[in-house]
N, CA, C and O atoms as CSV, one atom per row, in Angstrom:
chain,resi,resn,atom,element,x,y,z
A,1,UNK,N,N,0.844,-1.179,0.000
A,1,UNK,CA,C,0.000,0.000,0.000
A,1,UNK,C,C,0.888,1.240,0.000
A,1,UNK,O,O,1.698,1.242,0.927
A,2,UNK,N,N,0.929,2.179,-0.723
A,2,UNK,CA,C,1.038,3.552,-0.778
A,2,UNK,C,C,0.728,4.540,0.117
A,2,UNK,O,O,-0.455,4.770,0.364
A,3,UNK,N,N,1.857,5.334,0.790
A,3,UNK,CA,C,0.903,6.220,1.735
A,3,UNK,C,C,1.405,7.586,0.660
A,3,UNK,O,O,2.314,7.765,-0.150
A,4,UNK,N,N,0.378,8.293,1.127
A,4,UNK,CA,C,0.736,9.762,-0.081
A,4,UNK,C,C,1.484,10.383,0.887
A,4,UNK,O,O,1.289,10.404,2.102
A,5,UNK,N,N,2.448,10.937,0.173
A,5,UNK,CA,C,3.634,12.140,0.142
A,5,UNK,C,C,2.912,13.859,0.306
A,5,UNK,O,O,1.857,14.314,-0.137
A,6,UNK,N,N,3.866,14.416,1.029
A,6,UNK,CA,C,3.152,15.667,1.132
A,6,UNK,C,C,4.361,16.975,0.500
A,6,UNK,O,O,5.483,16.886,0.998
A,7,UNK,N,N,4.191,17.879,-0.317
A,7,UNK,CA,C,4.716,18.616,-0.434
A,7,UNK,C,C,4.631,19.879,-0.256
A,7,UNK,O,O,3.640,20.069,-0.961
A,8,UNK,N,N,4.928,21.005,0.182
A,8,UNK,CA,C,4.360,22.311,0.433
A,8,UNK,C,C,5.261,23.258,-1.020
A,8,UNK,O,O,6.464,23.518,-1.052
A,9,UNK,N,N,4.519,23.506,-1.777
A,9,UNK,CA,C,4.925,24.296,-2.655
A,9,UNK,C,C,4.041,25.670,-2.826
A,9,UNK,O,O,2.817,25.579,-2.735
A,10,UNK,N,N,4.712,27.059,-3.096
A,10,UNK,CA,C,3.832,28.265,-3.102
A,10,UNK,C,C,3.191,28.378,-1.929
A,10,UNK,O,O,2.240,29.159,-1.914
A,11,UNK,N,N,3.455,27.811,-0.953
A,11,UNK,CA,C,2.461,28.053,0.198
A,11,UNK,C,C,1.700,27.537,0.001
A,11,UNK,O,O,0.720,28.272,-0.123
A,12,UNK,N,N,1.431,26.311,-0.166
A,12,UNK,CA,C,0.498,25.408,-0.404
A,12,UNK,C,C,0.882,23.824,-0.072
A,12,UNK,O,O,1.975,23.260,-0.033
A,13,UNK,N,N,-0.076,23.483,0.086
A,13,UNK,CA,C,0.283,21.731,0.585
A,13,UNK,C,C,-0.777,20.809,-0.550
A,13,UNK,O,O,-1.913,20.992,-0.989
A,14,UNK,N,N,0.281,19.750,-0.732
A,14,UNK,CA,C,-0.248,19.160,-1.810
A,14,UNK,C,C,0.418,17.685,-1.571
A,14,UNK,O,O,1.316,17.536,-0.741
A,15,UNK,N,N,-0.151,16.472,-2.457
A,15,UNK,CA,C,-0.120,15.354,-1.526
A,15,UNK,C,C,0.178,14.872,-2.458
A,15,UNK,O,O,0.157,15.730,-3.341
A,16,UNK,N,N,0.640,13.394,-3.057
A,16,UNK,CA,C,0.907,12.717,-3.970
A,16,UNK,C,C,1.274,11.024,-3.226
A,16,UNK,O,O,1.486,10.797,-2.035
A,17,UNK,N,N,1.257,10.080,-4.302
A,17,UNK,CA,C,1.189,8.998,-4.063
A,17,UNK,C,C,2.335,8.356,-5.564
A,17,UNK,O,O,2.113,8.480,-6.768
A,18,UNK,N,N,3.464,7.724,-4.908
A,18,UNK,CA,C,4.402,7.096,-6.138
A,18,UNK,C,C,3.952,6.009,-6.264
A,18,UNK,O,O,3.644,5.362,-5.263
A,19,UNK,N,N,3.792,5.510,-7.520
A,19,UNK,CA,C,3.107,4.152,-7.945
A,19,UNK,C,C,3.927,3.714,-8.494
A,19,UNK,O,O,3.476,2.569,-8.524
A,20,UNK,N,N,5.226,3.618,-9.221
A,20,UNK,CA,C,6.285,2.811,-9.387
A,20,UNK,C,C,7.027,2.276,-8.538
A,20,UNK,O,O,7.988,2.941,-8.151
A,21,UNK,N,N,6.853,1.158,-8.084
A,21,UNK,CA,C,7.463,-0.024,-6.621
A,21,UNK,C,C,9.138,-0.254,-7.338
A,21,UNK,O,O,9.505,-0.360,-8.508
A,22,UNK,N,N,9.636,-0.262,-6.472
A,22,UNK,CA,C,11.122,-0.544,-6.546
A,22,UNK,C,C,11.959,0.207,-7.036
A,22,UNK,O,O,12.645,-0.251,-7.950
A,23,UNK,N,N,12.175,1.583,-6.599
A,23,UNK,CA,C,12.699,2.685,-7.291
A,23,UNK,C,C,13.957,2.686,-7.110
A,23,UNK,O,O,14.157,2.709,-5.895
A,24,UNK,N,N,15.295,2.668,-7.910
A,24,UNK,CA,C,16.853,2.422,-7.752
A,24,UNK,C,C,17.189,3.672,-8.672
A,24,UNK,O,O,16.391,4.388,-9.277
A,25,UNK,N,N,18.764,3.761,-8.616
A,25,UNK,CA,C,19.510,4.413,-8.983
A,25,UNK,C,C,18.992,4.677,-10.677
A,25,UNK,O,O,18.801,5.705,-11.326
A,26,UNK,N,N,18.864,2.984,-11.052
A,26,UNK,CA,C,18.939,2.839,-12.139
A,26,UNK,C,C,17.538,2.867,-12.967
A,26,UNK,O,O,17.287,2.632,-14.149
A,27,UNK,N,N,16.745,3.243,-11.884
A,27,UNK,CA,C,15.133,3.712,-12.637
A,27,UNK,C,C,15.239,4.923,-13.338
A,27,UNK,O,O,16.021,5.781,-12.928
A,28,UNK,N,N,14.546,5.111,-14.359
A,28,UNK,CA,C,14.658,6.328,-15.150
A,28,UNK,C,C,13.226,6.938,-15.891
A,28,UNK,O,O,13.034,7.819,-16.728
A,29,UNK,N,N,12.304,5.977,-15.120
A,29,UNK,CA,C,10.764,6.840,-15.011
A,29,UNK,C,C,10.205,6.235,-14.170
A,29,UNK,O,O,10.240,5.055,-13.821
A,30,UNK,N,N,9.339,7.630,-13.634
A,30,UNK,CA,C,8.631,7.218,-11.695
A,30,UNK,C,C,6.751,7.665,-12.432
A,30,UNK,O,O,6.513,8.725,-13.011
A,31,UNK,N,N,6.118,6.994,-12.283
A,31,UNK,CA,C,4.764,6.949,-11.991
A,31,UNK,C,C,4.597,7.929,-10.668
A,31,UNK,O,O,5.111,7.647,-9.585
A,32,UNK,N,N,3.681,9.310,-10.941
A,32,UNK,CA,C,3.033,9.201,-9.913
A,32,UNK,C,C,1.444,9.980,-9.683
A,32,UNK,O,O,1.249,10.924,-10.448
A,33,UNK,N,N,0.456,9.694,-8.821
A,33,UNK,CA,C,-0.967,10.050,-8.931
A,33,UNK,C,C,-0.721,11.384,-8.167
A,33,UNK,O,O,0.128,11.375,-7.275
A,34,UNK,N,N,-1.464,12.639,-8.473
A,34,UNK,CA,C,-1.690,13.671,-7.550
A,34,UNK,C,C,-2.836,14.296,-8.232
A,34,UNK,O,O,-2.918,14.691,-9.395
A,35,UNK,N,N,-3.956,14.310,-7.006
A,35,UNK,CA,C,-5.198,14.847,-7.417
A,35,UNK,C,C,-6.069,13.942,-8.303
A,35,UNK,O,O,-6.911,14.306,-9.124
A,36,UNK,N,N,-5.694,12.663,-7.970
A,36,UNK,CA,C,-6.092,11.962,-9.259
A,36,UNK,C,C,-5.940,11.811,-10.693
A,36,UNK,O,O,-6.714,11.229,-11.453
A,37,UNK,N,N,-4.834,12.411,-10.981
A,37,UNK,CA,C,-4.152,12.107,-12.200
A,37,UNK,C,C,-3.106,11.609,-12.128
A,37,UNK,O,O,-2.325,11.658,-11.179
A,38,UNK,N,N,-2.958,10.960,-13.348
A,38,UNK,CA,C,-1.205,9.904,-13.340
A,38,UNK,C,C,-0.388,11.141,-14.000
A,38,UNK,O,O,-0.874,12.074,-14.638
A,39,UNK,N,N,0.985,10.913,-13.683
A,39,UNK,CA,C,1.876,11.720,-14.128
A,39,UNK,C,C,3.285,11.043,-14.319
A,39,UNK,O,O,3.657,10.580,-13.241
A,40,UNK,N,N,4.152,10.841,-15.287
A,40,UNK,CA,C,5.378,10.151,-15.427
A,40,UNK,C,C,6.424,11.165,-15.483
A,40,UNK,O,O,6.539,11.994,-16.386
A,41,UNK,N,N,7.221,11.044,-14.406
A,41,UNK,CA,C,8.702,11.894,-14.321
A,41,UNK,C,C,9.421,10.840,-15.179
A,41,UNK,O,O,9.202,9.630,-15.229
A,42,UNK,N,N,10.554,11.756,-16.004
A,42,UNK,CA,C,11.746,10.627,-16.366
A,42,UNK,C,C,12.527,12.118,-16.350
A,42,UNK,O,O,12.313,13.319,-16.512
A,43,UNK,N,N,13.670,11.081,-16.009
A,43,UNK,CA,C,14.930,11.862,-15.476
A,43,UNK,C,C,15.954,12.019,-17.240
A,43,UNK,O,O,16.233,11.144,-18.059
A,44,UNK,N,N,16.292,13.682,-17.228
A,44,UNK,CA,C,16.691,14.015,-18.327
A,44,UNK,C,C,18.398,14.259,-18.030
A,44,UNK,O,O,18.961,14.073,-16.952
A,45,UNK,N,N,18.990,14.699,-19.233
A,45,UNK,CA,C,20.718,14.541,-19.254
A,45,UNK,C,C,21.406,15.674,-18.298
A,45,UNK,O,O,22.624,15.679,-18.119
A,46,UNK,N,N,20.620,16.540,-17.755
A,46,UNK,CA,C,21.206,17.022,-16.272
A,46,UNK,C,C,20.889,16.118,-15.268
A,46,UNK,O,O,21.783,16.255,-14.433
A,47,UNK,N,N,20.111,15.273,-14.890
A,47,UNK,CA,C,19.628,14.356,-13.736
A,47,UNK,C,C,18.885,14.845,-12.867
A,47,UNK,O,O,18.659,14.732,-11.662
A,48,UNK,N,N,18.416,15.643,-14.081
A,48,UNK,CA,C,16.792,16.320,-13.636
A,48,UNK,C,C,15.384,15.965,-13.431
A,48,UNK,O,O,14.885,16.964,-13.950
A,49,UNK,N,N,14.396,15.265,-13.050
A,49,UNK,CA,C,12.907,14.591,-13.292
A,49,UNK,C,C,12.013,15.760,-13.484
A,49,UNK,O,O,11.663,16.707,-12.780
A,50,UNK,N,N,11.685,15.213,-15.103
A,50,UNK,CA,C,10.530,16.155,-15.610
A,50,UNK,C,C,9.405,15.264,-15.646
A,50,UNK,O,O,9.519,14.038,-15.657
A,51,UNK,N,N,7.779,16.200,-15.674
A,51,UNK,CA,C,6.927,15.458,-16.161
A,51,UNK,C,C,6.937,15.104,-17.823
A,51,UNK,O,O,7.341,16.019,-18.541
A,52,UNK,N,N,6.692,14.357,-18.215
A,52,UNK,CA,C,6.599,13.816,-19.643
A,52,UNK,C,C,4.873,14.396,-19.945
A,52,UNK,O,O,3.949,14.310,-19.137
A,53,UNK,N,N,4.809,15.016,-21.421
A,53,UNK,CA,C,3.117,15.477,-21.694
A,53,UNK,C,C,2.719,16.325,-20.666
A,53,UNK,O,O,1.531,16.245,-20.354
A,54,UNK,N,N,3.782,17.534,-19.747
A,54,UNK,CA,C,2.846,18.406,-19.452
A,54,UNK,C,C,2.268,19.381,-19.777
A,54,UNK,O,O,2.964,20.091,-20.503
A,55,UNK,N,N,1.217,19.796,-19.563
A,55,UNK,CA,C,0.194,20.908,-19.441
A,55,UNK,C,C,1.034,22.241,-18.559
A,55,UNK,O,O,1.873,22.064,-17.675
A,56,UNK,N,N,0.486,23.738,-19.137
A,56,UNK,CA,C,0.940,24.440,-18.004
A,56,UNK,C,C,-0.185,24.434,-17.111
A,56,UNK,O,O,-0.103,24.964,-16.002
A,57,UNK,N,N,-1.135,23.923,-17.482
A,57,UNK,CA,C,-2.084,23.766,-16.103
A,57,UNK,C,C,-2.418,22.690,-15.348
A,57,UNK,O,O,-3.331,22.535,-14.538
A,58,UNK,N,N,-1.452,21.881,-15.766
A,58,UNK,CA,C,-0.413,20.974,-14.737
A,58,UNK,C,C,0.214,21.084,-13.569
A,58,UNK,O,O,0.296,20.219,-12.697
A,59,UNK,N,N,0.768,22.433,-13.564
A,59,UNK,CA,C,1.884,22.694,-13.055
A,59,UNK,C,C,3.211,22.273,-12.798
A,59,UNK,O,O,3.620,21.710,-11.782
A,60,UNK,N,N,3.936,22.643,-13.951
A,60,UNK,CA,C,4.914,22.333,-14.586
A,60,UNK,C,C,6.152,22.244,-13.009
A,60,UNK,O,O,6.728,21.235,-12.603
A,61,UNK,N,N,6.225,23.594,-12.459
A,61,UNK,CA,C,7.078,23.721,-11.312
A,61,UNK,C,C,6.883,22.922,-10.063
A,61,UNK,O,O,7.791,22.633,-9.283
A,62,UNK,N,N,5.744,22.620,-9.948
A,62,UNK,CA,C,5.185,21.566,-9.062
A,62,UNK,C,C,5.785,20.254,-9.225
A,62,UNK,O,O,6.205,19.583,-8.283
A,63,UNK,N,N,5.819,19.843,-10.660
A,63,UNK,CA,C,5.927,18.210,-10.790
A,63,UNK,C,C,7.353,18.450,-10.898
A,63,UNK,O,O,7.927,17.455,-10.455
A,64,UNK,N,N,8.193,19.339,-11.294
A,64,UNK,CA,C,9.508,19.692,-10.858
A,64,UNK,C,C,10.081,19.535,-9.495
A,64,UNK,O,O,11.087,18.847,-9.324
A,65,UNK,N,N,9.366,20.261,-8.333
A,65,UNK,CA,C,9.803,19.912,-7.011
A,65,UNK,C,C,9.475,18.787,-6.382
A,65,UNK,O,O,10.070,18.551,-5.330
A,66,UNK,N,N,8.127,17.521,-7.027
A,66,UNK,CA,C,8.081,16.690,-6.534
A,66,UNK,C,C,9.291,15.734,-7.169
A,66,UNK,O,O,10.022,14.986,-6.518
A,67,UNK,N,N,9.313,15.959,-8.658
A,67,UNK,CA,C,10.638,15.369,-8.749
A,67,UNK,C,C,12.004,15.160,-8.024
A,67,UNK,O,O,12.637,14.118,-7.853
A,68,UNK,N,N,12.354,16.780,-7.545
A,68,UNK,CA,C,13.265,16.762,-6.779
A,68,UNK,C,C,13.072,16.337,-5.585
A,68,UNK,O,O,14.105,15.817,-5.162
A,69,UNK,N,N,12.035,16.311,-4.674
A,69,UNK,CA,C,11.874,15.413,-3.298
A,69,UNK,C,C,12.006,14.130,-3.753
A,69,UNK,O,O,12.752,13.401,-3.099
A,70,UNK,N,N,11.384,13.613,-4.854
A,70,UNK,CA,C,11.756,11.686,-5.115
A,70,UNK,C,C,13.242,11.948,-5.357
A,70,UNK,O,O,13.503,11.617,-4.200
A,71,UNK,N,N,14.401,12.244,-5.840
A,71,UNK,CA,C,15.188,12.266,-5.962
A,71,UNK,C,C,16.344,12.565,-4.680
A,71,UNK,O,O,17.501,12.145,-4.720
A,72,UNK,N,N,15.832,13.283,-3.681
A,72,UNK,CA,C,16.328,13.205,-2.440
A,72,UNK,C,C,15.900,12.744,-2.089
A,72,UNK,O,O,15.957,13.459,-1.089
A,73,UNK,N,N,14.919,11.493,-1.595
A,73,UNK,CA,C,14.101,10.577,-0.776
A,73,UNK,C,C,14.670,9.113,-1.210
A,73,UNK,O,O,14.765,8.149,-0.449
A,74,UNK,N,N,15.038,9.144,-2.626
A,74,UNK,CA,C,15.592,8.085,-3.066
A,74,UNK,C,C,16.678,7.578,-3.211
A,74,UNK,O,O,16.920,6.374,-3.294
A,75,UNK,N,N,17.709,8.810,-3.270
A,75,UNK,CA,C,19.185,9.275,-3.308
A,75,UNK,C,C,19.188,8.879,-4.707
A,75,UNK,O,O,19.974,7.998,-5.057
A,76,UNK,N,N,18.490,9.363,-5.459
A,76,UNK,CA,C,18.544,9.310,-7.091
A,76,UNK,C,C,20.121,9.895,-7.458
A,76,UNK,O,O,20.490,9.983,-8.629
């Protein structure tokens, strides 16, 4: 089971849930649900995690900093 993740971005709190199980060094796209939508980070040639197909009403900077918390949570 998944417990959701919390992030505070803009002064705001926002929650998410990673749905890709077994996340390593050597993973190079993360599944994840927020708000009820799926969203796929893959990590680009700085060793950066972007969303793949976003929207700017997505929030592009958002799925950016959750990237970067999976990436310090994971020691990506």
């Amino acid at each position: 089971m998944n417990l959701p993740l919390r992030i505070n971005f803009d002064e705001k709190d926002y929650t998410y849930m990673i749905i890709t199980k077994g996340i390593t060094k050597e993973t190079n796209a993360i599944q994840i649900n927020m708000n009820g939508m799926d969203y796929q980070l893959v990590c680009n040639a700085k060793g950066e995690w972007d969303a793949v197909d976003a929207t700017v009403s997505d929030h592009p900077g958002l799925l950016k900093a959750i990237g970067r918390n999976i990436k310090l949570r994971y020691r990506l």
